[in-house]
Each structure stands twice: as structure tokens, then as C-alpha cells.
CHARMM internal coordinates of N, CA and C (Angstrom, degrees):
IC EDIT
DIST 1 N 1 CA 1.4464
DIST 1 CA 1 C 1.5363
ANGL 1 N 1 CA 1 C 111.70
DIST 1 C 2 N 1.6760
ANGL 1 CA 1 C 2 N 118.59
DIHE 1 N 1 CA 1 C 2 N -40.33
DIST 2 N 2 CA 0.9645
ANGL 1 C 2 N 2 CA 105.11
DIHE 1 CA 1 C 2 N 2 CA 161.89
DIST 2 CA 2 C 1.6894
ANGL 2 N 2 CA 2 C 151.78
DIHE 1 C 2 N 2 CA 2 C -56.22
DIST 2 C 3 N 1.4643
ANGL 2 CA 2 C 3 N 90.47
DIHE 2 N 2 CA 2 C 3 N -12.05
DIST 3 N 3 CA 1.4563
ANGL 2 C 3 N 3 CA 111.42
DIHE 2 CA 2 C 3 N 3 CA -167.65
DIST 3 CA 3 C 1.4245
ANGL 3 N 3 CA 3 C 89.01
DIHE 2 C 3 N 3 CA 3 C -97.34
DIST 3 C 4 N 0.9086
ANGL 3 CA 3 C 4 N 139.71
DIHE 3 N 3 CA 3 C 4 N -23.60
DIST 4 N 4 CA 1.5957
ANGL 3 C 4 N 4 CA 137.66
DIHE 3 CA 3 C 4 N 4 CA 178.32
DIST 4 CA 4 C 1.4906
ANGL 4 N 4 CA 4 C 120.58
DIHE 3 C 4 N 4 CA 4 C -71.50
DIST 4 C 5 N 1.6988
ANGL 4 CA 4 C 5 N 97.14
DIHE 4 N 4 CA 4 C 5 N -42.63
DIST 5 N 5 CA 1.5636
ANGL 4 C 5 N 5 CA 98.63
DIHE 4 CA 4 C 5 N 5 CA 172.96
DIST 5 CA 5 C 0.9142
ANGL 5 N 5 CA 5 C 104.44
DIHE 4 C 5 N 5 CA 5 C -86.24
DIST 5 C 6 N 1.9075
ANGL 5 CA 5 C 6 N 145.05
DIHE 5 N 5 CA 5 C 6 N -44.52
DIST 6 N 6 CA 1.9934
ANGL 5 C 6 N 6 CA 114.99
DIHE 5 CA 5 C 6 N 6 CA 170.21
DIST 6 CA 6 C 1.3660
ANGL 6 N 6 CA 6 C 114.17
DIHE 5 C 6 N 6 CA 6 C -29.46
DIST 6 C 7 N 1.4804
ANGL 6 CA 6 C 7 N 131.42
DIHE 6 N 6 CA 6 C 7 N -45.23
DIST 7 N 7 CA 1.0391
ANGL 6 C 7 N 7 CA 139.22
DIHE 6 CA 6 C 7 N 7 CA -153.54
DIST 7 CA 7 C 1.7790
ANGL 7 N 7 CA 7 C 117.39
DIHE 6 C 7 N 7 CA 7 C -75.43
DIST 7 C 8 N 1.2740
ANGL 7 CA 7 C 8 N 78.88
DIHE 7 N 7 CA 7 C 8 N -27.36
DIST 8 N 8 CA 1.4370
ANGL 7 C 8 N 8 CA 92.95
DIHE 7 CA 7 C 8 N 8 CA 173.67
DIST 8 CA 8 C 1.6574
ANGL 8 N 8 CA 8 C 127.87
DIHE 7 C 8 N 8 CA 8 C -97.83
DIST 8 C 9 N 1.3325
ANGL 8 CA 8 C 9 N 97.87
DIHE 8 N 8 CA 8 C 9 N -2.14
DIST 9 N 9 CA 1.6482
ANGL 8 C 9 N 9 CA 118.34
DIHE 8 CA 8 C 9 N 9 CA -171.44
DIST 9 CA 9 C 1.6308
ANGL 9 N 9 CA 9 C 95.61
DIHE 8 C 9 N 9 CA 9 C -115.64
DIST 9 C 10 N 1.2594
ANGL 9 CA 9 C 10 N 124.04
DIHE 9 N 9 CA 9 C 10 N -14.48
DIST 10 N 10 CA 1.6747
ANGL 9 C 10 N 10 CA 136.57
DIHE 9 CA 9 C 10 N 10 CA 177.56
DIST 10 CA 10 C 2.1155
ANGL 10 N 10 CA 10 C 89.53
DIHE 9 C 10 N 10 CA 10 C -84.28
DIST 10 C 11 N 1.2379
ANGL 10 CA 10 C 11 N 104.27
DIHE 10 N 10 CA 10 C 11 N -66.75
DIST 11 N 11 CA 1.4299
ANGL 10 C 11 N 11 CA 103.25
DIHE 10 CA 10 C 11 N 11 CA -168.27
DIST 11 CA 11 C 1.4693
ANGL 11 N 11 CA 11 C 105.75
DIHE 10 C 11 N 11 CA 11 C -57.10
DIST 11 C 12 N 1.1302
ANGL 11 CA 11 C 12 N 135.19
DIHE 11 N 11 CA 11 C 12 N -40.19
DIST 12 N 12 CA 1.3413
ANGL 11 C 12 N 12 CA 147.10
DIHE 11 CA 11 C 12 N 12 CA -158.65
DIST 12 CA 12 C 1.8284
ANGL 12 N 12 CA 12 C 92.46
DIHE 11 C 12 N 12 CA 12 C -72.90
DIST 12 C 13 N 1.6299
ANGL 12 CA 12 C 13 N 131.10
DIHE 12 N 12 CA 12 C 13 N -56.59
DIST 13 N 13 CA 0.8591
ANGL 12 C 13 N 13 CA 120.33
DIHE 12 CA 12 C 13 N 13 CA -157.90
DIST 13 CA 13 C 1.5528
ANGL 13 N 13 CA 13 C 105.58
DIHE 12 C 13 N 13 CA 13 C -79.52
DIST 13 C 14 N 1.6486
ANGL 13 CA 13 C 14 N 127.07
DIHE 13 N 13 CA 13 C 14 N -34.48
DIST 14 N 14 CA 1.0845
ANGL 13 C 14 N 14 CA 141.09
DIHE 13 CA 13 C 14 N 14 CA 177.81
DIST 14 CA 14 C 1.9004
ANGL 14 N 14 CA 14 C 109.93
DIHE 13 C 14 N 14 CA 14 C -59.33
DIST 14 C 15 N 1.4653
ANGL 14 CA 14 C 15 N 98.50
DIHE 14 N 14 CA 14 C 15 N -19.09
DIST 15 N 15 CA 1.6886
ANGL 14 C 15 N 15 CA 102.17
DIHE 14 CA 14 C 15 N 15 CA 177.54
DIST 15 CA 15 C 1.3568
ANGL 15 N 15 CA 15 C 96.71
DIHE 14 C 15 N 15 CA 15 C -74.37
DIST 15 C 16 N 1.5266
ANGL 15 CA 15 C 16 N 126.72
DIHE 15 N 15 CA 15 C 16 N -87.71
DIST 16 N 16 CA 1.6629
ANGL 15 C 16 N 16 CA 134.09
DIHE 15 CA 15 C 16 N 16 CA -179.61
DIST 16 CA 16 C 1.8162
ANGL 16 N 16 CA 16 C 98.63
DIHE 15 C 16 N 16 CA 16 C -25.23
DIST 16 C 17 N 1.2905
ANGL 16 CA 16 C 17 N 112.48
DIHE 16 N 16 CA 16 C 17 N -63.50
DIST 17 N 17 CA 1.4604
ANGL 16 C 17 N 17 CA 98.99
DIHE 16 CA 16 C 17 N 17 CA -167.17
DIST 17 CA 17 C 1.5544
ANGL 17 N 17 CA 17 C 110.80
DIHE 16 C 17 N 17 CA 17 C -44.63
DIST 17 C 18 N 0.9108
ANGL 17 CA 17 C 18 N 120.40
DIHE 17 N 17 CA 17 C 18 N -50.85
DIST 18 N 18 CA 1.3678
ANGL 17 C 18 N 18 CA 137.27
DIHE 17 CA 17 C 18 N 18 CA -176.59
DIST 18 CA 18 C 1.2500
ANGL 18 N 18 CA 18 C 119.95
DIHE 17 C 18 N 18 CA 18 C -63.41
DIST 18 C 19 N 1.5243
ANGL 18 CA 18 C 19 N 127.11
DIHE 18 N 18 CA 18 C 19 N -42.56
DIST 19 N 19 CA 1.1414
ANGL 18 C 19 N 19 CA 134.74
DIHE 18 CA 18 C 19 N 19 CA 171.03
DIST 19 CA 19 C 1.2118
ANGL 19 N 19 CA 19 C 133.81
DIHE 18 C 19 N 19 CA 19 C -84.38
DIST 19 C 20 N 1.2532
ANGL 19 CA 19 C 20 N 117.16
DIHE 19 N 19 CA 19 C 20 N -15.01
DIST 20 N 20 CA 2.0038
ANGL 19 C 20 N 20 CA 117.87
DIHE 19 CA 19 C 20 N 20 CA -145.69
DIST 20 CA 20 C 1.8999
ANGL 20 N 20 CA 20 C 78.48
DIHE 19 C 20 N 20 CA 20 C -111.26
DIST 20 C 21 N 1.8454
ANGL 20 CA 20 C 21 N 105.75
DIHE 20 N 20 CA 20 C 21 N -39.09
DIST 21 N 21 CA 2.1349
ANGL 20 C 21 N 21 CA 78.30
DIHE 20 CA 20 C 21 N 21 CA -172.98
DIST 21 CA 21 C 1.2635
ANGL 21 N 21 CA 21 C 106.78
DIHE 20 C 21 N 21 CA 21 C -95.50
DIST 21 C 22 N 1.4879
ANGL 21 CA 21 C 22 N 122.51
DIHE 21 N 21 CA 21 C 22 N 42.85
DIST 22 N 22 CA 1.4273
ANGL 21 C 22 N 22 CA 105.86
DIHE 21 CA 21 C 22 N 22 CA 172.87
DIST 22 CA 22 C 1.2661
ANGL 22 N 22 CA 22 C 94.53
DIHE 21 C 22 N 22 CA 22 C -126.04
DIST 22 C 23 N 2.1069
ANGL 22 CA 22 C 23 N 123.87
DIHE 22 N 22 CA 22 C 23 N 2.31
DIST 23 N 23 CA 1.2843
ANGL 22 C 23 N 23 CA 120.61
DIHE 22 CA 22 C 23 N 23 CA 178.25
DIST 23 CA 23 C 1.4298
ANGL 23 N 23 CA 23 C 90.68
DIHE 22 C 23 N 23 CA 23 C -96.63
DIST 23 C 24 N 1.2160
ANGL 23 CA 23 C 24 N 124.46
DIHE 23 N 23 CA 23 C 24 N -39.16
DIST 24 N 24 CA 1.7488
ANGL 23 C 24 N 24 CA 127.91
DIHE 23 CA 23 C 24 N 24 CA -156.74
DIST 24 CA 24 C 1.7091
ANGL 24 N 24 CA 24 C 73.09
DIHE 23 C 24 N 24 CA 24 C -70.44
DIST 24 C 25 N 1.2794
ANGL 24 CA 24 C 25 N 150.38
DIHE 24 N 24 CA 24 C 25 N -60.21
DIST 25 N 25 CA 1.6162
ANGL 24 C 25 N 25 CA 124.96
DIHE 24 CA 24 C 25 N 25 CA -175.17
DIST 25 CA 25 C 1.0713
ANGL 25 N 25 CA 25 C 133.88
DIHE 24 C 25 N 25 CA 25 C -27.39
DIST 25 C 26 N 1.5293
ANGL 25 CA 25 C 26 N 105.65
DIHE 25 N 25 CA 25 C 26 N -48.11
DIST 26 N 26 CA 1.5991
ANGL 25 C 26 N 26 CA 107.66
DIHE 25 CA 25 C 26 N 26 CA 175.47
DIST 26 CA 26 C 1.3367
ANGL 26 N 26 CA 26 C 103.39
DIHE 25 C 26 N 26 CA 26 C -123.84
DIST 26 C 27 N 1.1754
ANGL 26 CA 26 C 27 N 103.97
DIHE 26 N 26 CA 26 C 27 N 56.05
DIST 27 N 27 CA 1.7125
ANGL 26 C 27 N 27 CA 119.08
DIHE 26 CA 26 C 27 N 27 CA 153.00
DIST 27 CA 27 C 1.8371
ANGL 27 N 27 CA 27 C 112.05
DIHE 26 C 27 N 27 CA 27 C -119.09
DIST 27 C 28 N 1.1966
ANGL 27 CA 27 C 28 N 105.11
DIHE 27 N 27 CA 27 C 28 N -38.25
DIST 28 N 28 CA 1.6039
ANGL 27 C 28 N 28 CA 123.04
DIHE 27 CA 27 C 28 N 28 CA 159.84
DIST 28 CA 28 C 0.9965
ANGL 28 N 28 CA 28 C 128.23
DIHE 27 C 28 N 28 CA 28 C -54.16
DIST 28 C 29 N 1.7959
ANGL 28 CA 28 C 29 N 109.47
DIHE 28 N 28 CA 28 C 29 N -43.94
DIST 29 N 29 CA 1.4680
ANGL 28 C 29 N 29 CA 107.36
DIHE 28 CA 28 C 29 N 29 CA 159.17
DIST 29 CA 29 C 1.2948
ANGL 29 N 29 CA 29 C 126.97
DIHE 28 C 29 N 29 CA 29 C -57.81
DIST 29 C 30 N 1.4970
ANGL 29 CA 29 C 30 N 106.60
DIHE 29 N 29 CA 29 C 30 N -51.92
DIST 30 N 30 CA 1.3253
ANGL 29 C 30 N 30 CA 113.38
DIHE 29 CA 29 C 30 N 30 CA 173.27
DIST 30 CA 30 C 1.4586
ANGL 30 N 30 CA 30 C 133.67
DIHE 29 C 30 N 30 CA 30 C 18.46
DIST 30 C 31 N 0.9714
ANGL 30 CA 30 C 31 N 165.11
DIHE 30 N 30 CA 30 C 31 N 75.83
DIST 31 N 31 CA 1.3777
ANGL 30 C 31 N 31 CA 152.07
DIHE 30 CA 30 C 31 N 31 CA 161.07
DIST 31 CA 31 C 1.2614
ANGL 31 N 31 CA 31 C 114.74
DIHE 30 C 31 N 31 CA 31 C 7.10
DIST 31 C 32 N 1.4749
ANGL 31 CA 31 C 32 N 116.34
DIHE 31 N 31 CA 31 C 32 N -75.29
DIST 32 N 32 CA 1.3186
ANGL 31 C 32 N 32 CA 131.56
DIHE 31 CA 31 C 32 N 32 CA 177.43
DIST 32 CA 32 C 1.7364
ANGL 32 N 32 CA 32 C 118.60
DIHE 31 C 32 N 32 CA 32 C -70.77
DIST 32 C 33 N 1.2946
ANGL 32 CA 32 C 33 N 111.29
DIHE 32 N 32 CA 32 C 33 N 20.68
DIST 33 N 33 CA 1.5655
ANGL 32 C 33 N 33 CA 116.85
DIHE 32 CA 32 C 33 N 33 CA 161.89
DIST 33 CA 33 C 1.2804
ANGL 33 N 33 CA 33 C 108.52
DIHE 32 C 33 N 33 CA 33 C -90.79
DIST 33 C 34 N 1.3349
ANGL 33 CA 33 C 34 N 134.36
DIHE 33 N 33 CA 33 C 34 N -9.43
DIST 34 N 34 CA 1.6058
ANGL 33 C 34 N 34 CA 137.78
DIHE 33 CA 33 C 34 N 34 CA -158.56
DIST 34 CA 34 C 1.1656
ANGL 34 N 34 CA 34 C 107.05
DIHE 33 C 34 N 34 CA 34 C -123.93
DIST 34 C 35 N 1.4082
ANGL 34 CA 34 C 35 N 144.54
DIHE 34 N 34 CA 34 C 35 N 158.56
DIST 35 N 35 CA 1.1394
ANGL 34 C 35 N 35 CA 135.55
DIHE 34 CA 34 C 35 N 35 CA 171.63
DIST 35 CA 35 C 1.9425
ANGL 35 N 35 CA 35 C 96.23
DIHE 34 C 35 N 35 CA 35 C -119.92
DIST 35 C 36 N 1.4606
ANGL 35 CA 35 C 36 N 132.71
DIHE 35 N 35 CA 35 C 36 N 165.91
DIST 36 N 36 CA 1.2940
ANGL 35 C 36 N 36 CA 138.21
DIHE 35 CA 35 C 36 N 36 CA 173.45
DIST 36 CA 36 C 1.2100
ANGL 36 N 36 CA 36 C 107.34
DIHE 35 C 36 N 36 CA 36 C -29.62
DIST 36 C 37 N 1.3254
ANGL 36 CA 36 C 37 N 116.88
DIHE 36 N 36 CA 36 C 37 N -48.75
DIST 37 N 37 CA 1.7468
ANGL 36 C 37 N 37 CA 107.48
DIHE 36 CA 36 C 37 N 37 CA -167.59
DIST 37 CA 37 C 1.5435
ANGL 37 N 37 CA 37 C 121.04
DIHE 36 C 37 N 37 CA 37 C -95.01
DIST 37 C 38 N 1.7405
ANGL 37 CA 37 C 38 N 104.93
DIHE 37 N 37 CA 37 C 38 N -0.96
DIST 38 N 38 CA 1.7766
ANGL 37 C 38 N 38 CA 103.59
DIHE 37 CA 37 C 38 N 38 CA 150.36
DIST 38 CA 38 C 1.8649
ANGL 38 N 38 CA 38 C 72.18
DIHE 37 C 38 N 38 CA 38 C 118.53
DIST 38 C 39 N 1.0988
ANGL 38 CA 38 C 39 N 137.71
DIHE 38 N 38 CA 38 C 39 N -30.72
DIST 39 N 39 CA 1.6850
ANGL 38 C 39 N 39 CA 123.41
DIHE 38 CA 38 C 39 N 39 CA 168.56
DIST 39 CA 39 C 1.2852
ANGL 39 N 39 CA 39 C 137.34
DIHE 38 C 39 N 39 CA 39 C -34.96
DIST 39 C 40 N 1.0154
ANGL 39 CA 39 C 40 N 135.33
DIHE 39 N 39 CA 39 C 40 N 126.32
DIST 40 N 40 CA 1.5597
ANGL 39 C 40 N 40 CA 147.40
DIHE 39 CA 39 C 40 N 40 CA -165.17
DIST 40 CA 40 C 2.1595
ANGL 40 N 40 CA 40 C 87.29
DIHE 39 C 40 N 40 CA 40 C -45.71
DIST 40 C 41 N 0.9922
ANGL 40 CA 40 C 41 N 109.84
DIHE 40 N 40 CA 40 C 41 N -169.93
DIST 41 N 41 CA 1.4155
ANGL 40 C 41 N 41 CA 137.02
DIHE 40 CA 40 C 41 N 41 CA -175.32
DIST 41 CA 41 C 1.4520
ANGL 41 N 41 CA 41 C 114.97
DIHE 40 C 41 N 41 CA 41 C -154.88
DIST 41 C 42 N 1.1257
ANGL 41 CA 41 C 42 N 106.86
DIHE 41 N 41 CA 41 C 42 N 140.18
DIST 42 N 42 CA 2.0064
ANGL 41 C 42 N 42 CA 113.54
DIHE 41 CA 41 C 42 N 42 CA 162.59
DIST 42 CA 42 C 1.0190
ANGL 42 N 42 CA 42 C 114.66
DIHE 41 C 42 N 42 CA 42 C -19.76
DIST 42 C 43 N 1.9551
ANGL 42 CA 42 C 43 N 107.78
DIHE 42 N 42 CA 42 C 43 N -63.00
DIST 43 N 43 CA 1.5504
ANGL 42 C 43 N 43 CA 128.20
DIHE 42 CA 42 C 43 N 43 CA -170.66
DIST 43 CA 43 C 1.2899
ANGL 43 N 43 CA 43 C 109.80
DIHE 42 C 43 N 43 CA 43 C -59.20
DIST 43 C 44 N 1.6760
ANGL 43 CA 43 C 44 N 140.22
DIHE 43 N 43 CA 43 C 44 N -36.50
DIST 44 N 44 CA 1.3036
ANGL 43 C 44 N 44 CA 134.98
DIHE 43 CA 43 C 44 N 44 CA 173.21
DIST 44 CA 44 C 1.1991
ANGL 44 N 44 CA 44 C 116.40
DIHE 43 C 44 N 44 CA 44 C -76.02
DIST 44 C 45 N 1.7255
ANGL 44 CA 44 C 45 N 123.61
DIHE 44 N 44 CA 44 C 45 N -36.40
DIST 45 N 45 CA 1.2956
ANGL 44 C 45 N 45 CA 107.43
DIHE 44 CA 44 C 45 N 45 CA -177.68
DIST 45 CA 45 C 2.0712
ANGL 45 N 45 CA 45 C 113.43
DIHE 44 C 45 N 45 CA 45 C -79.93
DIST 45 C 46 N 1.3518
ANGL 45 CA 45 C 46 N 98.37
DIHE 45 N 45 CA 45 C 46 N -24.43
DIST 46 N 46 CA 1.3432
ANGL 45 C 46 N 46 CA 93.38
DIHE 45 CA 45 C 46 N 46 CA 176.09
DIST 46 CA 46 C 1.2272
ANGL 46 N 46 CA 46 C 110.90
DIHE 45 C 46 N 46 CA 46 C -62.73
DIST 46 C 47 N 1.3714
ANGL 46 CA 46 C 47 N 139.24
DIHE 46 N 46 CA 46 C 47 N -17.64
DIST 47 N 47 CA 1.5015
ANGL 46 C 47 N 47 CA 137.16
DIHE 46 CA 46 C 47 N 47 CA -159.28
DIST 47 CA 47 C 1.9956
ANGL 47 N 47 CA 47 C 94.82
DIHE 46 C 47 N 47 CA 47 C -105.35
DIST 47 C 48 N 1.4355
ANGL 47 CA 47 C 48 N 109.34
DIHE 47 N 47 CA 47 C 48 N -24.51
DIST 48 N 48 CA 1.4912
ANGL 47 C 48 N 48 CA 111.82
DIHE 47 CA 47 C 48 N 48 CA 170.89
DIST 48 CA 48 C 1.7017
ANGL 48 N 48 CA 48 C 99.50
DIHE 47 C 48 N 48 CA 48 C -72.72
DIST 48 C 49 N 1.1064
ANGL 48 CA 48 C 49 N 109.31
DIHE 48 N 48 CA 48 C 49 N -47.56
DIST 49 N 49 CA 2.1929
ANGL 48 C 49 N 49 CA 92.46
DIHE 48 CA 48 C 49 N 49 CA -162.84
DIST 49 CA 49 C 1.6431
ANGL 49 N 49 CA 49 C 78.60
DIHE 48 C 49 N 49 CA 49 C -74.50
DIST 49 C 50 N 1.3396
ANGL 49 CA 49 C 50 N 161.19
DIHE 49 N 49 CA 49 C 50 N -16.02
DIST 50 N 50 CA 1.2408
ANGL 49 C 50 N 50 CA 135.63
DIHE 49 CA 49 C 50 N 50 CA -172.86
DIST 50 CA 50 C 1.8442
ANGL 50 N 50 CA 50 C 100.84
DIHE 49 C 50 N 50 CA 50 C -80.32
DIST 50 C 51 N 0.8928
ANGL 50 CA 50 C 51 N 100.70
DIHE 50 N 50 CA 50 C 51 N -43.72
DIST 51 N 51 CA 1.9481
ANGL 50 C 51 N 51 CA 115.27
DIHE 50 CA 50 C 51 N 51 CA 174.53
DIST 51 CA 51 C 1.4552
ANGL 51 N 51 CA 51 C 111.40
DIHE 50 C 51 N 51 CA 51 C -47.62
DIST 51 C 52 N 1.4390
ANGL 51 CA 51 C 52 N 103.76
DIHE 51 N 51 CA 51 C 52 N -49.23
DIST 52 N 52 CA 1.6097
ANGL 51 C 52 N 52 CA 104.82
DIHE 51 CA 51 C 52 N 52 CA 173.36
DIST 52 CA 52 C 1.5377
ANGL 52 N 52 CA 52 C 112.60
DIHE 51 C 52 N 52 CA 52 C -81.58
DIST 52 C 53 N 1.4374
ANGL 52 CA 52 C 53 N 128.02
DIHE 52 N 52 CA 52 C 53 N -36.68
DIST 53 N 53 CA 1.5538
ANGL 52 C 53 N 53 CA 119.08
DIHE 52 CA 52 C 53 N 53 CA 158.17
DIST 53 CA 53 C 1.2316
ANGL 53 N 53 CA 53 C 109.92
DIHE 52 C 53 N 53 CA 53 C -28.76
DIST 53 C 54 N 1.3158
ANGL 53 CA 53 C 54 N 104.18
DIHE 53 N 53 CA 53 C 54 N -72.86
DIST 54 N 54 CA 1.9090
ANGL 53 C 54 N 54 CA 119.27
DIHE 53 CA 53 C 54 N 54 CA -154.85
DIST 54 CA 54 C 1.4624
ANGL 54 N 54 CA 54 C 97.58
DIHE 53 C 54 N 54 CA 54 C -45.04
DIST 54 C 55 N 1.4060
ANGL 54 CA 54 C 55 N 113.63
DIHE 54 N 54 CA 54 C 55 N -62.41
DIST 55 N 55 CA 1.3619
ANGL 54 C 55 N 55 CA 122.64
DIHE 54 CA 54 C 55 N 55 CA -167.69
DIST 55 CA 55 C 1.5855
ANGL 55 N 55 CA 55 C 115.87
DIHE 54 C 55 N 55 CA 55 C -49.08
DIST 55 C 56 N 1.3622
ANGL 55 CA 55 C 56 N 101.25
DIHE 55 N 55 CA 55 C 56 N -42.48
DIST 56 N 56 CA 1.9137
ANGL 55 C 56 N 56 CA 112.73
DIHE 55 CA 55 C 56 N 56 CA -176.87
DIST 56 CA 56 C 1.2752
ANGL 56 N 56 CA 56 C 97.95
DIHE 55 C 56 N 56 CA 56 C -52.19
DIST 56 C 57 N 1.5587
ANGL 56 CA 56 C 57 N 112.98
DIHE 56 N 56 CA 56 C 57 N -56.62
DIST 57 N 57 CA 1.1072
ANGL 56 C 57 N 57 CA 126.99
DIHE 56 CA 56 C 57 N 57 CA -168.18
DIST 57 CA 57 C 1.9579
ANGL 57 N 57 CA 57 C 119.11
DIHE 56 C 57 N 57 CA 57 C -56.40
DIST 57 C 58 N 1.3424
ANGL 57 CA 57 C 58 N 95.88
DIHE 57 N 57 CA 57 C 58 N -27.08
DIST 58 N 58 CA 1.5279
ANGL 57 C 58 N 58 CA 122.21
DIHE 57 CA 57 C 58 N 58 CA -175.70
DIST 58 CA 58 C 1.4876
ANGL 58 N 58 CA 58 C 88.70
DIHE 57 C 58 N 58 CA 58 C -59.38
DIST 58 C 59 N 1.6022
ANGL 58 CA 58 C 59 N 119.14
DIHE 58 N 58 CA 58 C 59 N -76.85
DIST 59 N 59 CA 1.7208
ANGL 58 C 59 N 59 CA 139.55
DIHE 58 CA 58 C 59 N 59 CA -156.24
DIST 59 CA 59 C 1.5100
ANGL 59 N 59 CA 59 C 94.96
DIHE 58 C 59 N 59 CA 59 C -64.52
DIST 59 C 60 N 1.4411
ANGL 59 CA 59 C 60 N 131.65
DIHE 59 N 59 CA 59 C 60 N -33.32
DIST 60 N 60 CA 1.5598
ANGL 59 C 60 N 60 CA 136.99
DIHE 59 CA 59 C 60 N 60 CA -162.69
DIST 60 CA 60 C 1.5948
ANGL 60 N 60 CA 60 C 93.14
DIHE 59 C 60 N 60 CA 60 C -72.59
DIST 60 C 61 N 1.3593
ANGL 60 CA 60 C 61 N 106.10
DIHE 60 N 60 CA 60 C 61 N -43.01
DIST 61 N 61 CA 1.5531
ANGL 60 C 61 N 61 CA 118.38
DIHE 60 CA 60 C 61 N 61 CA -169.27
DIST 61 CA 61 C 1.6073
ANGL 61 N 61 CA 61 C 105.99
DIHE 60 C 61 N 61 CA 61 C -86.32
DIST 61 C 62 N 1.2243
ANGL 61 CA 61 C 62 N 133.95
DIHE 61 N 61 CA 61 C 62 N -21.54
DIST 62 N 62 CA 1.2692
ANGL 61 C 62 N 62 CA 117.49
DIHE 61 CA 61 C 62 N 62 CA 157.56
DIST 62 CA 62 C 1.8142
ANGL 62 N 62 CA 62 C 115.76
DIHE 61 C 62 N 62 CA 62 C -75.08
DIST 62 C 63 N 1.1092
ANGL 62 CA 62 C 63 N 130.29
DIHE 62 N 62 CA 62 C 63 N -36.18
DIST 63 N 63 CA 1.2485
ANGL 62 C 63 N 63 CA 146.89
DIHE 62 CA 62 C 63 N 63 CA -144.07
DIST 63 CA 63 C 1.9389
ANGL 63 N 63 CA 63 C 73.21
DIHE 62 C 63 N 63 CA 63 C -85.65
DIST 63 C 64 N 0.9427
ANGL 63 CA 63 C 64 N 111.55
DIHE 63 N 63 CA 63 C 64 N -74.63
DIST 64 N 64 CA 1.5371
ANGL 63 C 64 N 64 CA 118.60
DIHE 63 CA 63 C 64 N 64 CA -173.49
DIST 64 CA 64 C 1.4004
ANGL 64 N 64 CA 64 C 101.81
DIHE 63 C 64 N 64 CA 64 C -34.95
DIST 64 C 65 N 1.5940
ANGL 64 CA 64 C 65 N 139.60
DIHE 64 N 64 CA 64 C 65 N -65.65
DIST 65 N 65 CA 1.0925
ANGL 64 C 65 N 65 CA 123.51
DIHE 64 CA 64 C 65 N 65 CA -167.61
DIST 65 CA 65 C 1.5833
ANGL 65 N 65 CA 65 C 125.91
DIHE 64 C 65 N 65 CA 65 C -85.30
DIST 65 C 66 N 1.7074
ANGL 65 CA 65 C 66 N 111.88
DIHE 65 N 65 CA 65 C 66 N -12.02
DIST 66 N 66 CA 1.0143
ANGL 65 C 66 N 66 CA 110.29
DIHE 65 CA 65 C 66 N 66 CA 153.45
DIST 66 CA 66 C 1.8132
ANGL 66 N 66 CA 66 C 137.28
DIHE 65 C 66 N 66 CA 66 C -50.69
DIST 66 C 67 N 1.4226
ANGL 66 CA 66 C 67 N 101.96
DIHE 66 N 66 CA 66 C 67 N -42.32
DIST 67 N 67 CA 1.3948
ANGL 66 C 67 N 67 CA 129.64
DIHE 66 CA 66 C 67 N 67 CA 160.91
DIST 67 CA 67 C 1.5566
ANGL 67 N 67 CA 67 C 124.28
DIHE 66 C 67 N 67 CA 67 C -49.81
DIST 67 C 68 N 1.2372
ANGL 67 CA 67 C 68 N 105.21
DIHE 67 N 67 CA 67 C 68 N -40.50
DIST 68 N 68 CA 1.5362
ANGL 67 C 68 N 68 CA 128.90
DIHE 67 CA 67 C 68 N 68 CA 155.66
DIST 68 CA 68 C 1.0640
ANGL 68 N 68 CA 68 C 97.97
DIHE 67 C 68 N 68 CA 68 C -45.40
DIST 68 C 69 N 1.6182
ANGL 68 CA 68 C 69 N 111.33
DIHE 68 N 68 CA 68 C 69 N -108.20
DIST 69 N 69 CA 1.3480
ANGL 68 C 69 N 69 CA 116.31
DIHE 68 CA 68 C 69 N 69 CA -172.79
DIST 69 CA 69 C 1.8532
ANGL 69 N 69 CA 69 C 138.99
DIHE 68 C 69 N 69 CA 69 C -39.74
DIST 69 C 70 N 1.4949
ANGL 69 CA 69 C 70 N 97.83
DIHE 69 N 69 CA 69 C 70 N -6.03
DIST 70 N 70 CA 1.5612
ANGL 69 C 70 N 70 CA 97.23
DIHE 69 CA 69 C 70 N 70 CA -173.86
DIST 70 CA 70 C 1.7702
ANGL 70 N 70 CA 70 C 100.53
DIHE 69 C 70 N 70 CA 70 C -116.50
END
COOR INIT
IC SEED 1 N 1 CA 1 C
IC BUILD
């Protein structure tokens, strides 16, 4: 059972890694990440503290199944 949940806390962190900076890419692009005078927006920084969640959450979730397994 233990080897099931690393496995699942390995896939879980390898998802966010994988997923969250190739959305924060074209979330940056975005139109609505910029305001007229070239300034960040709500919409970009809210999508940055979600980027840094995911990610914490990424290292929390390796650290967790390493711990498992050792």
C-alpha cells in the first residue's frame, strides 16, 4: 500500500510540474495579464501564487513519497 501511494504522490507531483508552467505560458501571454501601461494585472498575479501553490505542492508531494519509500 505504501508503494502505491509514493506512486501516486510521484505522478501527482510530475502532473503540476508538467502542467501549471506550460499554462502560466499562455497565461502571461494573455492579453488580460497586462494592463495599458505594460503592468502586471490581478489575473497574472493570481495565476503566479497558483504556480507557486502547485509547485510547493509538487516538492511536498515528492518529499512525501520519498519518505514513504525510505
Amino acid at each position: 500500500m505504501e508503494l502505491f501511494a509514493a506512486i501516486v504522490l510521484f505522478v501527482s507531483a510530475l502532473f503540476n510540474v508538467i502542467a501549471w508552467p506550460r499554462f502560466f505560458k499562455r497565461v502571461s501571454s494573455d492579453p488580460r495579464a497586462r494592463d495599458d501601461a505594460g503592468a502586471t494585472t490581478a489575473f497574472y498575479r493570481v495565476h503566479a501564487v497558483l504556480l507557486g501553490i502547485a509547485l510547493a505542492i509538487a516538492a511536498a508531494s515528492v518529499f512525501a513519497g520519498v519518505m514513504l519509500l525510505g
